[in-house]
C-alpha positions in Angstrom: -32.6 18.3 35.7 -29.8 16.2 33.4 -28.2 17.0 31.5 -27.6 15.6 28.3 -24.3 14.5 27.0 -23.3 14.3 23.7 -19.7 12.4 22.4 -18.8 13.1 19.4 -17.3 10.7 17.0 -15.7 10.9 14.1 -14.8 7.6 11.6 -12.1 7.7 9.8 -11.6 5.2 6.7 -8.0 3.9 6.5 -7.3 2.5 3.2 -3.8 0.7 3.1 -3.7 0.8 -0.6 -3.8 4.4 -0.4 0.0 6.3 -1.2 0.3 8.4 2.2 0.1 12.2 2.2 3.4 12.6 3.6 5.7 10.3 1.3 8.0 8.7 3.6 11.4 9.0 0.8 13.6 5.7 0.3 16.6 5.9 2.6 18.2 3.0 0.1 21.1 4.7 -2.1 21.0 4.1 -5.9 22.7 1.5 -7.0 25.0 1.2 -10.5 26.3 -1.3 -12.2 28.9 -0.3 -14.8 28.5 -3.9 -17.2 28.9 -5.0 -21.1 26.7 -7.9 -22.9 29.7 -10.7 -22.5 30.5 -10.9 -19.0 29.5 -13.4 -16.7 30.7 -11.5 -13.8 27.9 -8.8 -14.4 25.7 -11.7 -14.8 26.4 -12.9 -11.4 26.3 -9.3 -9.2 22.4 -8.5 -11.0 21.4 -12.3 -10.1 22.9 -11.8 -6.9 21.0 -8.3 -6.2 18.0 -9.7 -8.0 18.0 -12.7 -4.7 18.2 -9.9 -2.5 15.3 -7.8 -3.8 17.3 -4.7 -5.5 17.0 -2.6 -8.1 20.3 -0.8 -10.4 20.8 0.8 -13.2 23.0 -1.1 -15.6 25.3 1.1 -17.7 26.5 -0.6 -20.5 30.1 0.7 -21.3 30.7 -1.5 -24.3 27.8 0.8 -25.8 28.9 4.2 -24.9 32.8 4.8 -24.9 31.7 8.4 -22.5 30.2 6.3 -19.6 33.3 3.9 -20.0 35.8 6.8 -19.4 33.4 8.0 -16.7 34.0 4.5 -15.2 37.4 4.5 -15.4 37.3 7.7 -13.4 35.1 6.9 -11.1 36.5 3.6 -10.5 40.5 3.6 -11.6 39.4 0.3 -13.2 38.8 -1.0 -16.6 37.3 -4.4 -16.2 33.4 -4.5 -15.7 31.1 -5.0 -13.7 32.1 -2.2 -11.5 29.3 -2.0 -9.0 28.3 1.8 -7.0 25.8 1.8 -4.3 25.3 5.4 -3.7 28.2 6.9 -3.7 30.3 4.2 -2.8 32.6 2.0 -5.1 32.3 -1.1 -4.1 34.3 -2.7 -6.7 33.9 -5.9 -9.0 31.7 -9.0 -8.2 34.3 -10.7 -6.1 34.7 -7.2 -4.1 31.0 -6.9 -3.6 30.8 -10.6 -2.5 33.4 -10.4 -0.4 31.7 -7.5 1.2 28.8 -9.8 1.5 30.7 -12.3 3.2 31.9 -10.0 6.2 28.4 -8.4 6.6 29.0 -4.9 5.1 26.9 -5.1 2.1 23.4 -5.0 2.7 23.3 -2.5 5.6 25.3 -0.1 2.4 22.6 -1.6 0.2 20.1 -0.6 3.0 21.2 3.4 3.2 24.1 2.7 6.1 27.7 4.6 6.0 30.4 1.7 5.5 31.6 2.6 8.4 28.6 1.3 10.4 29.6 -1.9 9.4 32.8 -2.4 10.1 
C-alpha cells in the first residue's frame, strides 16, 4: 500500500509596478525654500537640489508680505533664499553649500538629525 502524496503549491504573481499594500512612508524631510523672482542665489540652491534629485516647495516672499514675516521669524533673516529641510534652518545658499562641503547636507536631506553628521 502507498501512499499518495500530495504538495501543494501556490503561485504568486509579483508585479513590481504594483504600489505595495503596506506603503513604506518617505523618511526624507520636506524641504523649503523661502525665494523671490530676482535672485540668483535661489537660482543656484534649486539647480543645486535639482543635481541632487530633490524636490521643495518654493515660497515666494516678494509675492506674499505674510510668508515673508513668517520668514523672518523663522529665520531671523531677511535676505532670500532661506532654505529649511524639515525642520531645520539651514540658512542661505552659501550656508547650505558649505554644509555640503563638510558632509552634513545630504544625510539632513536624506531624513538624518544634524547631529549624525557632525
Amino acid at each position: 500500500m502507498t501512499a499518495a502524496c500530495h504538495v501543494a503549491r501556490y503561485h504568486i504573481r509579483f508585479d513590481p509596478r504594483a504600489s505595495p499594500e503596506f506603503p513604506v512612508p518617505d523618511s526624507r524631510p520636506p524641504i523649503r525654500i523661502y525665494s523671490t523672482a530676482i535672485c540668483p542665489y535661489c537660482v543656484a540652491a534649486k539647480n543645486f537640489l535639482k543635481s541632487q534629485g530633490r524636490e521643495w516647495t518654493e515660497i515666494r516672499v516678494d509675492l506674499d508680505l505674510a510668508e515673508r514675516e513668517k520668514m523672518v521669524n523663522l529665520a531671523r533673516r531677511t535676505s532670500v533664499p532661506q532654505i529649511f529641510v524639515g525642520e531645520v534652518h539651514v540658512g542661505g545658499y552659501d550656508d547650505m553649500m558649505a554644509m555640503h562641503r563638510a558632509g552634513r547636507l545630504l544625510p539632513l536631506l536624506d531624513g538624518h538629525s544634524p547631529e549624525a553628521g557632525a
